[in-house]
N, C-alpha and C positions, 0 to 999 in steps of 0.2 A: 308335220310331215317329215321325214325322214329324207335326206338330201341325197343320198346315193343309194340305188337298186339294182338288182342284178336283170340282166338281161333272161326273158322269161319268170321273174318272180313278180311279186305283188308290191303294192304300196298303199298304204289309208292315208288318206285326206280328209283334214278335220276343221270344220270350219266353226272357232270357239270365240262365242260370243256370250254377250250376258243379258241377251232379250227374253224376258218373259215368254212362255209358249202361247200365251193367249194374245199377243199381242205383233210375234211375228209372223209374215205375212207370204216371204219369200224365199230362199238361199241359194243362189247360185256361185256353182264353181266353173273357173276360167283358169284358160292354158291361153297365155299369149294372149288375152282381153277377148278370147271366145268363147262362147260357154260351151261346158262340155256336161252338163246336167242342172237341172233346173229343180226343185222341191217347191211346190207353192202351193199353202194350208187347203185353202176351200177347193181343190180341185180333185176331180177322180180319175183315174187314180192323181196322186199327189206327186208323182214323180215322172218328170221325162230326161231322156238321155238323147246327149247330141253324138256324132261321132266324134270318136277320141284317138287320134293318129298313133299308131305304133303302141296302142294299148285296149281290152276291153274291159268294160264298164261294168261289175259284178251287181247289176240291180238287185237282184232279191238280198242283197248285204245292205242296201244303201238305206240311210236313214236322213230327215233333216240336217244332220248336222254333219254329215260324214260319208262316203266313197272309196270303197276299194277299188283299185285299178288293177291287171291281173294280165299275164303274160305280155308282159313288157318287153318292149324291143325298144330300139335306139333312137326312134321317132316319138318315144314319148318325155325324153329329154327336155325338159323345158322352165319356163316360171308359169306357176298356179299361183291362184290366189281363187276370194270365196267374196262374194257380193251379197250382205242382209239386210231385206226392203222389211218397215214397218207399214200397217196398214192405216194406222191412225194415229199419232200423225202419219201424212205422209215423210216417211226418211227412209233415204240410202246410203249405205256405207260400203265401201269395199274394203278388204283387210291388204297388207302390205305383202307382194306376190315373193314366193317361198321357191328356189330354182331347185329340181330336182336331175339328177344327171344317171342318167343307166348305162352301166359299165359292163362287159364280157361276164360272164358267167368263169370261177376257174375252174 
């Protein structure tokens, strides 16, 4: 992810892992250890979106592994990170949280 955005622009967040697709089970992305979107395999639809302060959540972009965030304001300043559960075995891992900061527009 990209650490500095403008205020009103966009930003993708990509949560890169190297789990087999048949085998991963979950992916959650967290602002501050909150989730702010959820992807998990057996479910329909596959995807839900929590609220995201000072930003919204571009679903029809979103895919397992990735999230655009989209007219950014200065409350979406913060550390992300991205949460991948397997389903068998059971394991979770969370990835090392990425700060990203949004700056004035010039």
């Amino acid at each position: 992810m990209e650490r500095w955005a403008t205020r009103g622009g966009s930003v993708r967040l990509r949560c890169v892992h190297d789990v087999p697709p048949h085998l991963l089970d979950k992916v959650v992305f967290l602002r501050h250890g909150t989730k702010i979107f959820q992807y998990i395999r057996d479910r329909k639809p596959p995807y839900r979106n929590f609220t995201t302060p000072g930003a919204v959540l571009n679903i029809a972009l979103a895919t397992e592994n990735s999230i655009i965030l989209q007219n950014l304001d200065f409350a979406a300043s913060g550390s992300y990170s991205c949460e991948v559960s397997l389903d068998a075995p059971i394991y979770t891992k969370e990835s090392s949280a990425k700060q990203l900061t949004v700056f004035p527009a010039a």
